[in-house]
LUMTIFI-330864 format. One record per residue (C-alpha): residue in one letter; y, z, x; residue number from 0. Coordinates in Angstrom, 3 decimals. Layout:
BEGIN
+------+----------+----------+----------+-----+
| type |        y |        z |        x | seq |
+------+----------+----------+----------+-----+
|    A |        Y |        Z |        X | NUM |
...
+------+----------+----------+----------+-----+
//
This chain:
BEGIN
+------+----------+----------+----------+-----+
| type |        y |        z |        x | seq |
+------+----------+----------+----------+-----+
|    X |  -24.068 |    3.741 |    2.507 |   0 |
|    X |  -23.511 |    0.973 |    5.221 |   1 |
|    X |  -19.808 |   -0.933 |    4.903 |   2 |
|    X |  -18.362 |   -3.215 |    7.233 |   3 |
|    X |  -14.565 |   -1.826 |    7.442 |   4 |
|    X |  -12.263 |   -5.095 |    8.841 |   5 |
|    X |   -9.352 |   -4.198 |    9.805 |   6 |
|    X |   -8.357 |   -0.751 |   11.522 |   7 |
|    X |   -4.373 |   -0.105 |   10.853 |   8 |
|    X |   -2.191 |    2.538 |    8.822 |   9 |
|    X |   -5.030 |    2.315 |    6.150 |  10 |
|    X |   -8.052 |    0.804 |    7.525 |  11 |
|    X |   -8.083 |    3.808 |   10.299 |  12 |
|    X |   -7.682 |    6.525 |    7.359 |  13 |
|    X |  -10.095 |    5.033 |    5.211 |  14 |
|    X |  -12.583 |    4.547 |    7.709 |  15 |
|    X |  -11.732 |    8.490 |    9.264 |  16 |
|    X |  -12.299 |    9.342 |    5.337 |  17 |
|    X |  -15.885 |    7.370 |    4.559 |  18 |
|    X |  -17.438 |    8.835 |    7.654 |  19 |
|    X |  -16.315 |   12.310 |    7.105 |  20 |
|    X |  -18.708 |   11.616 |    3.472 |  21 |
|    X |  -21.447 |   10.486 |    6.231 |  22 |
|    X |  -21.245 |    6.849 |    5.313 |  23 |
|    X |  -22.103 |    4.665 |    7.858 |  24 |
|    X |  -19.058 |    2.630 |    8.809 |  25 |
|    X |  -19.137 |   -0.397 |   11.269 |  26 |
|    X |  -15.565 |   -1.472 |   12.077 |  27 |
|    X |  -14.115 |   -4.546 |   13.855 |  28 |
|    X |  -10.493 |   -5.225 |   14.346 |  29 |
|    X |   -9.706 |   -7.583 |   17.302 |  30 |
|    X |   -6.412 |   -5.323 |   18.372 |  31 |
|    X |   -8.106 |   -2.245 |   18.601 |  32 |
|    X |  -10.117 |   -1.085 |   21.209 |  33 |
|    X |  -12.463 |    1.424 |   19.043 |  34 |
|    X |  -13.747 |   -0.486 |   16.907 |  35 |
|    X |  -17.930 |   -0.906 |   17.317 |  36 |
|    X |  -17.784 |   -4.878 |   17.099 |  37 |
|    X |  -16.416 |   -7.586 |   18.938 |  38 |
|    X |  -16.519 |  -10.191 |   16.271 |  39 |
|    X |  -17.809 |  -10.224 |   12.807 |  40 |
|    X |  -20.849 |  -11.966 |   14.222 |  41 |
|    X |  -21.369 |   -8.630 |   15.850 |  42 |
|    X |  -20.494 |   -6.993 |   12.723 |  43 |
|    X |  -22.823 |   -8.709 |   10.415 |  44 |
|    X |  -25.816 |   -8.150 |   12.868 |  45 |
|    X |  -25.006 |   -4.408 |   13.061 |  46 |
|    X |  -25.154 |   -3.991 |    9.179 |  47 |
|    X |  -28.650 |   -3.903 |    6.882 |  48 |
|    X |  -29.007 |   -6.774 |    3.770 |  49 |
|    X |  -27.225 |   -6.621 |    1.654 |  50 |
|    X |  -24.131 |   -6.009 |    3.492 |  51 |
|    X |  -20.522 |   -4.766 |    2.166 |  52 |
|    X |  -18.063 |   -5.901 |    4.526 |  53 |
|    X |  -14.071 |   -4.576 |    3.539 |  54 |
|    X |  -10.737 |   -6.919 |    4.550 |  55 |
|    X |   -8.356 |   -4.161 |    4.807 |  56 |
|    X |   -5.875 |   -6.496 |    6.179 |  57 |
|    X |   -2.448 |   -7.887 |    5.608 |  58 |
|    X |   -2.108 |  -10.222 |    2.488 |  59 |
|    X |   -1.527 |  -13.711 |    3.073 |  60 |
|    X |   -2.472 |  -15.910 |    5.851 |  61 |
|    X |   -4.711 |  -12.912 |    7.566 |  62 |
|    X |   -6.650 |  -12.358 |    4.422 |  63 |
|    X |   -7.353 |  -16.274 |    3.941 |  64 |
|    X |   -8.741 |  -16.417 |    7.241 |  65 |
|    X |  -10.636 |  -13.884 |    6.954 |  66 |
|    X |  -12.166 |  -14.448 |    3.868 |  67 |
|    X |  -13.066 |  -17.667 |    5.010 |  68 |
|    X |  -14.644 |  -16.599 |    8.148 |  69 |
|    X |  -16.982 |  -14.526 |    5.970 |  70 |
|    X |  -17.535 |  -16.918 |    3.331 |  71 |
|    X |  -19.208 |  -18.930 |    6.335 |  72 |
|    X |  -20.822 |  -15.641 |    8.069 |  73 |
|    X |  -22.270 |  -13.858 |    4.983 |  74 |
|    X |  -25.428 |  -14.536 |    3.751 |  75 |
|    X |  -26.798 |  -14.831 |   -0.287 |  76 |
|    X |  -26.158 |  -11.169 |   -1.685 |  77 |
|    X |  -23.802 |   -9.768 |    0.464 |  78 |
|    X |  -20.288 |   -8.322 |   -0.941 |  79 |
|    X |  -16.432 |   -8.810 |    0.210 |  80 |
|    X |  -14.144 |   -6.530 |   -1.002 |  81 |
|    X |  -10.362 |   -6.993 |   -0.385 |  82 |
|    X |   -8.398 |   -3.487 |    0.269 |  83 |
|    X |   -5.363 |   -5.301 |    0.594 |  84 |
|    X |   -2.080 |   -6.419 |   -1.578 |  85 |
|    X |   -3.406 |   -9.613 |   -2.275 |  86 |
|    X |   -2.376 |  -11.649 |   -5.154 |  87 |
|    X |   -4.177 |  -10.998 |   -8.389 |  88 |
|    X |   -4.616 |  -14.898 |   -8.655 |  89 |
|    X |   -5.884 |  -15.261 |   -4.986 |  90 |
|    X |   -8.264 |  -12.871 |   -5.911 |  91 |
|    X |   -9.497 |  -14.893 |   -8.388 |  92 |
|    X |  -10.079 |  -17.787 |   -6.959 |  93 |
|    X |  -11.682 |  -16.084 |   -4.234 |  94 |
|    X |  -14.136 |  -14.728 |   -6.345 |  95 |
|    X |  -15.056 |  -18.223 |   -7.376 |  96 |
|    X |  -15.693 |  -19.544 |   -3.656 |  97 |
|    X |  -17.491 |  -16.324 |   -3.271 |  98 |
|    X |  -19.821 |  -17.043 |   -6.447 |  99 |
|    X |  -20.066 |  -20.517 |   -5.367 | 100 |
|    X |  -21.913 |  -19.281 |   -1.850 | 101 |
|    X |  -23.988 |  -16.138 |   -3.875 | 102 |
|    X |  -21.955 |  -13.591 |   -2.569 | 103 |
|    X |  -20.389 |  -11.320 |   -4.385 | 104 |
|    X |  -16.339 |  -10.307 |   -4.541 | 105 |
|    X |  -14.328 |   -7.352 |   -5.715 | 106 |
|    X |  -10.748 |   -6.693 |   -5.751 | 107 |
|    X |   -9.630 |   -3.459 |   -4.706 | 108 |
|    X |   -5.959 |   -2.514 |   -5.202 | 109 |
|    X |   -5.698 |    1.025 |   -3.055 | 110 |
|    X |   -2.647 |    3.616 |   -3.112 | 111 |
|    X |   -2.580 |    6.386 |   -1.193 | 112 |
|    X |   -0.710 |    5.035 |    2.183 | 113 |
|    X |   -0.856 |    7.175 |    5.070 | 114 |
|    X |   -1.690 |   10.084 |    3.305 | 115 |
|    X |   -4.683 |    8.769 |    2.179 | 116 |
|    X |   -7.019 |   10.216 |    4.682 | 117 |
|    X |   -5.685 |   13.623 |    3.400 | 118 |
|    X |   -5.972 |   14.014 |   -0.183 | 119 |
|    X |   -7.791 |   10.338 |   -1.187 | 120 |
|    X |   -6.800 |    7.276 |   -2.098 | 121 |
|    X |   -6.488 |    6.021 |   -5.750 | 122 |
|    X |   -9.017 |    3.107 |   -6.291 | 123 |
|    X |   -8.262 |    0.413 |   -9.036 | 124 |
|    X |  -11.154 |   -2.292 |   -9.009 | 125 |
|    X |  -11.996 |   -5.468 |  -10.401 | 126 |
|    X |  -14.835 |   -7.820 |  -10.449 | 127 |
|    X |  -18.679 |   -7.831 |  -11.494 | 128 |
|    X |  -20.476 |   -4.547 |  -12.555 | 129 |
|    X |  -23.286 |   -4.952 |  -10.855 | 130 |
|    X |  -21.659 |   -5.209 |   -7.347 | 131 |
|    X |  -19.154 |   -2.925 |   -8.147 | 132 |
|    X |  -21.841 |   -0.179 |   -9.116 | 133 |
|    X |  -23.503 |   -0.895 |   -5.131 | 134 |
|    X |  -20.129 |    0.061 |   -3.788 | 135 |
|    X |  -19.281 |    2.384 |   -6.194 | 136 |
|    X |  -20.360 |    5.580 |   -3.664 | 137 |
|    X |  -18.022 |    4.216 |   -1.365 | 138 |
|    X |  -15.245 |    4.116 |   -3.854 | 139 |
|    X |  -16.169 |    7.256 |   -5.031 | 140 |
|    X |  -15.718 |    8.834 |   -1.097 | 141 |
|    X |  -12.296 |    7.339 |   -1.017 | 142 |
|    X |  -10.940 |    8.424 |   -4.181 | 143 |
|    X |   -9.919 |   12.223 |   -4.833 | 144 |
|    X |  -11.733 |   13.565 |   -7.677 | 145 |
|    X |  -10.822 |   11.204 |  -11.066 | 146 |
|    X |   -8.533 |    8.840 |   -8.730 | 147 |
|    X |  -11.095 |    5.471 |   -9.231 | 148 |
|    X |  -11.772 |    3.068 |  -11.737 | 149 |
|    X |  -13.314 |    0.161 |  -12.182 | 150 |
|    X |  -10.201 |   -1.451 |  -14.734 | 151 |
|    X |  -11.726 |   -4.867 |  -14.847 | 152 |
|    X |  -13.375 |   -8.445 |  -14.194 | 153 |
|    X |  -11.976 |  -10.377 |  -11.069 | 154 |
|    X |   -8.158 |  -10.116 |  -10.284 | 155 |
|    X |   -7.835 |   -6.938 |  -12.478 | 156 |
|    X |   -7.848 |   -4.653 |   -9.490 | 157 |
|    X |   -5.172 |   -6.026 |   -7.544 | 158 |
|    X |   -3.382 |   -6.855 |  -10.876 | 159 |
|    X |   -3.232 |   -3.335 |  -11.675 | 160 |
|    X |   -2.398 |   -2.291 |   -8.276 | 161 |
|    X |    0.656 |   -5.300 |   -8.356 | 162 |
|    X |    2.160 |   -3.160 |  -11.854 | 163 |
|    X |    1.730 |   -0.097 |   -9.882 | 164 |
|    X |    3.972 |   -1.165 |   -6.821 | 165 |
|    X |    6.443 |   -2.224 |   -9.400 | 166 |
|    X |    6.567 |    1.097 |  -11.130 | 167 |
|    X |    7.172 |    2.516 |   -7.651 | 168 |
|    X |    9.869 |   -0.160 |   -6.794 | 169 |
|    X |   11.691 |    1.413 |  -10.023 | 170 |
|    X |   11.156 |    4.728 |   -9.266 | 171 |
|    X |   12.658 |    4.740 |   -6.025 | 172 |
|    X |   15.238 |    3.183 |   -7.051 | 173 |
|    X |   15.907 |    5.794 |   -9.694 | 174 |
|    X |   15.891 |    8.626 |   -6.906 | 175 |
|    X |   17.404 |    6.712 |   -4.402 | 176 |
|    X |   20.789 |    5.851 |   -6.764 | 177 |
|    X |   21.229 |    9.310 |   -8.169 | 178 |
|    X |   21.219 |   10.422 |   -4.567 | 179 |
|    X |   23.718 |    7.784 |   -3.782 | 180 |
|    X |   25.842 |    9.316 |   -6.946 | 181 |
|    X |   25.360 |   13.098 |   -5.552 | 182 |
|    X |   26.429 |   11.631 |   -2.003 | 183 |
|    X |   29.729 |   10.042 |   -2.880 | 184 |
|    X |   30.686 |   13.117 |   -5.327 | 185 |
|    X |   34.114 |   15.519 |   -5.319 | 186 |
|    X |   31.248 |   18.147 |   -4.586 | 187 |
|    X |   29.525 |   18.823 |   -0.818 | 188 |
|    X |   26.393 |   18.957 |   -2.068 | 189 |
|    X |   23.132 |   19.750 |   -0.294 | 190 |
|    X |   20.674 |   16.971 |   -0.673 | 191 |
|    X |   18.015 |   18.692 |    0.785 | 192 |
|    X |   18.464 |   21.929 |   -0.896 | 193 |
|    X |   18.994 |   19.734 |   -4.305 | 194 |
|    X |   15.371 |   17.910 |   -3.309 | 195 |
|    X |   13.807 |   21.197 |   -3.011 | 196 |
|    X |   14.710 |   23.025 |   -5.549 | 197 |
|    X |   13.943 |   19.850 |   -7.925 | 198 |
|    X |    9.959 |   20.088 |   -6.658 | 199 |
|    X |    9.922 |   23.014 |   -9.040 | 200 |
|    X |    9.675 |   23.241 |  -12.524 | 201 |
|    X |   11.952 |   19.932 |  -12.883 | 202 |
|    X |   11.529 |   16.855 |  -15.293 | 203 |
|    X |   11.882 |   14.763 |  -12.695 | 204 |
|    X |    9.387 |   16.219 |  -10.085 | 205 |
|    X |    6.983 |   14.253 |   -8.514 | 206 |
|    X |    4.905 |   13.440 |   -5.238 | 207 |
|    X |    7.699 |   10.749 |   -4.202 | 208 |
|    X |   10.341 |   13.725 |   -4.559 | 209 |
|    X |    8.536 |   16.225 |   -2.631 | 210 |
|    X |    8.226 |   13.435 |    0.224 | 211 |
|    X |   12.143 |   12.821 |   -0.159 | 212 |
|    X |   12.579 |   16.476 |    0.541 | 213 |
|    X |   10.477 |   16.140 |    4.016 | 214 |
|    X |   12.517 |   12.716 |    4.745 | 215 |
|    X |   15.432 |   14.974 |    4.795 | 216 |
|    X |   13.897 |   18.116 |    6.240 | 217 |
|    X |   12.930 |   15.520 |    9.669 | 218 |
|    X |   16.360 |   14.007 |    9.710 | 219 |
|    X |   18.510 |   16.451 |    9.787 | 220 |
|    X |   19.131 |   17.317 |    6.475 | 221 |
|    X |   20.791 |   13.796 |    5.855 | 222 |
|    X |   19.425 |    9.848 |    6.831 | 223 |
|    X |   22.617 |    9.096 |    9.220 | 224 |
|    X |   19.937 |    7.680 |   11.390 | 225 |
|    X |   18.121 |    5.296 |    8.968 | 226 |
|    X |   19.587 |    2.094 |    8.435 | 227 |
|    X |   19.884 |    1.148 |    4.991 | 228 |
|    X |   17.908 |   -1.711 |    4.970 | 229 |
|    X |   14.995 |   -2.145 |    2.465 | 230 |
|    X |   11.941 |   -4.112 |    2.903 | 231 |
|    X |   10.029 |   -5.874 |    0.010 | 232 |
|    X |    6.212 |   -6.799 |    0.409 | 233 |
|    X |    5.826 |   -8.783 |   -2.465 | 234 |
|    X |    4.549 |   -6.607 |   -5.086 | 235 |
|    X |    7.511 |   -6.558 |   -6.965 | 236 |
|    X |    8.343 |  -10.211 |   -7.231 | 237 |
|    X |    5.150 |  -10.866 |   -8.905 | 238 |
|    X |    5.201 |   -8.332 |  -11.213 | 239 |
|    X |    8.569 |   -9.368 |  -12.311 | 240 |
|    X |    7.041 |  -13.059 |  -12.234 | 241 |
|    X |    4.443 |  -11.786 |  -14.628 | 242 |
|    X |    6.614 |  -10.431 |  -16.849 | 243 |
|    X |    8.805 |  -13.888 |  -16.985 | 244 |
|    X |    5.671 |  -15.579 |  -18.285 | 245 |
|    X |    4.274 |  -12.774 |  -20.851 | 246 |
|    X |    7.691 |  -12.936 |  -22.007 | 247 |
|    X |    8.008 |   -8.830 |  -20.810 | 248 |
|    X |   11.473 |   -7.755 |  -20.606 | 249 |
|    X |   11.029 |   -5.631 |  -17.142 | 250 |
|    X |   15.205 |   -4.806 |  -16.560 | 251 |
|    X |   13.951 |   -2.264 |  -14.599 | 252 |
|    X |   11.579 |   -3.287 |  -12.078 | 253 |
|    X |   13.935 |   -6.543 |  -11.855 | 254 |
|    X |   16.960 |   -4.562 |  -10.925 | 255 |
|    X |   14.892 |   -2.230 |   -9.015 | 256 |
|    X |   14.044 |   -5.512 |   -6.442 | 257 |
|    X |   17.627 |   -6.831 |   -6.440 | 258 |
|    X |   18.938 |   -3.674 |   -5.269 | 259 |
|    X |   16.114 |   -4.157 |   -1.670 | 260 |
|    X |   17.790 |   -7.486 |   -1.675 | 261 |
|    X |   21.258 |   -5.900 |   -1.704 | 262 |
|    X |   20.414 |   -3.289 |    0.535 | 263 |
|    X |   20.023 |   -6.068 |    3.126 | 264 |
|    X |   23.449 |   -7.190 |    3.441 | 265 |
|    X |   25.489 |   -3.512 |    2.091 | 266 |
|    X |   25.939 |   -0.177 |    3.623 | 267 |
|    X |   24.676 |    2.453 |    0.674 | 268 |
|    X |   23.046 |    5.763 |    0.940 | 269 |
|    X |   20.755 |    4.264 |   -1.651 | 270 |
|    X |   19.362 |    2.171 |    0.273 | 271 |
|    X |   18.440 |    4.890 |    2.845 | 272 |
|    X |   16.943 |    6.663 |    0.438 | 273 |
|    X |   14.445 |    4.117 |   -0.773 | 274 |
|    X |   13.587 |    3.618 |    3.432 | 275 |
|    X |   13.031 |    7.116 |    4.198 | 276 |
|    X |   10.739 |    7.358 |    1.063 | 277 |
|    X |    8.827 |    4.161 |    2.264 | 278 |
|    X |    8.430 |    5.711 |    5.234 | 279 |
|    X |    7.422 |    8.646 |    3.860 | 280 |
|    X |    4.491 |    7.757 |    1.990 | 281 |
|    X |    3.247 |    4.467 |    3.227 | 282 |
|    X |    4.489 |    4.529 |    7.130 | 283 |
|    X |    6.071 |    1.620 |    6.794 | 284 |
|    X |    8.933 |    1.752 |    9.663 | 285 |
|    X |   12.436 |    2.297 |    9.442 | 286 |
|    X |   15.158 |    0.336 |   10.875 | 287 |
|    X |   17.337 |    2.206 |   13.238 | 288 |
|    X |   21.006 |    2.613 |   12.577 | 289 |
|    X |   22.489 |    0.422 |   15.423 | 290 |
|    X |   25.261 |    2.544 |   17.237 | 291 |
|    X |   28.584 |    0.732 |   18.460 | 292 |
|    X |   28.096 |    1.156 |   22.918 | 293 |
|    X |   31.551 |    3.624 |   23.605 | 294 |
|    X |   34.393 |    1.839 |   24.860 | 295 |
|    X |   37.983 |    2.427 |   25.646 | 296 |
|    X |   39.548 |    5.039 |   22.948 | 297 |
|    X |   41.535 |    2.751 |   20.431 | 298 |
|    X |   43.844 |    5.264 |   19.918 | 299 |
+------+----------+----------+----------+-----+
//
């Protein structure tokens, strides 16, 4: 199948990589990179066959609008946007409705998977109109490891879905990260990458996030002295927790889970490297460096 992949970053790169690897025919612009096979999305459109797919896997927000806009103007009756990215479940939505008001079709695609993607897949939660959704479908189906897509709903569902997920994860994290703190601060010197490993087998609390904790440690050292503790938030989490607030969802959790990225901010805690090393890990987000003092004269 044809697909018009916008946007060629961390994801968009992987994704594409992984579609033409299942001999899809992928067209790609992205105006930052230099391999992409359009210079525009004029050039894009022309290069793809009626009815055309074209993908925003760009950053939510501003990007995304304009975007979206630009093809709302470019595409012609029939043709399909999908949004890849963390948009809003309610931006989605009203997308869909411009999009339905021109006769083109939308679909929200919430996507997991980060860097890794390319690898092993990416999971695949997707909302909007069966019958569009069923054209992409083989490309979802490429993307996705085996049982790792599903179409979960009408418009907004997918990136609704994908907004619960990233608050799950915030909570997680935050679970691994403060019992690490706890083993950290201990009367015991404890390994905590030996304590990682052996935890990746046969352990309640295994999981994929655990076994990347393990490699955080195994590149740094054994330890994250080099990390600052200093957590980023991309939204995910606020509106999940905003969500919750207005289904009346008690969500302690999650909530707590956020706070602590906003504490991390302006504290020094081993916690907090924790949850930026496992960021890192499995999405590539970056890292802030720990800023070392320049030597001076010996104070003693």
């Amino acid at each position: 199948m044809q697909l018009g992949m916008i946007g060629l970053g961390r994801m968009g790169n992987g994704m594409t990589e992984r579609l033409r690897e299942h001999d899809h025919d992928v067209r790609t612009y992205d105006p930052k990179v230099e391999s992409r096979t359009a210079a525009s999305l004029e050039e894009l459109k022309a290069q793809l066959e009626p009815p055309r797919a074209f993908w925003m896997m760009v950053p939510a927000g501003k990007i995304t609008e304009d975007v979206f806009q630009d093809l709302l103007k470019l595409a012609d009756k029939g043709d399909t946007i999908v949004d890849g990215g963390n948009s809003n479940f309610r931006d989605s939505q009203r997308r869909y409705g411009e999009a339905q008001a021109k006769e083109l079709h939308f679909i929200d695609a919430g996507v997991s998977g980060g860097i890794w993607g390319l690898e092993v897949g990416f999971c695949l939660m997707v909302g909007g109109d069966a019958d569009p959704v069923k054209r992409v479908e083989p490309i979802f189906q490429a993307l996705a490891p085996e049982d790792g897509y599903a179409h979960v709903g009408p418009s907004g569902a997918g990136h609704f879905v994908k907004m619960i997920h990233n608050g799950i994860e915030y909570g997680l994290m935050q679970s691994y990260a403060e019992g690490f703190e706890i083993m950290e601060h201990s009367q015991f010197e404890l390994d905590l990458e030996q304590i990682s490993g052996i935890w990746r087998y046969g352990s309640v609390v295994r999981s994929w996030l655990l076994e990347l904790l393990h490699t955080a440690f195994e590149e740094h050292g054994g330890n994250l002295d080099d990390i600052a503790p200093y957590v980023e938030d991309s939204g995910e989490g606020r509106w999940t927790i905003h969500e919750a607030i207005a289904e009346n969802v008690p969500a302690p959790v999650i909530a707590a889970s956020l706070f602590a990225r906003f504490a991390s901010r302006n504290e020094i805690n081993f916690a907090a490297k924790v949850a930026a090393a496992l960021r890192n890990q499995f999405g590539g987000h970056a890292v802030k460096a720990v800023e070392r003092a320049k030597a001076g004269p010996d104070p003693r």
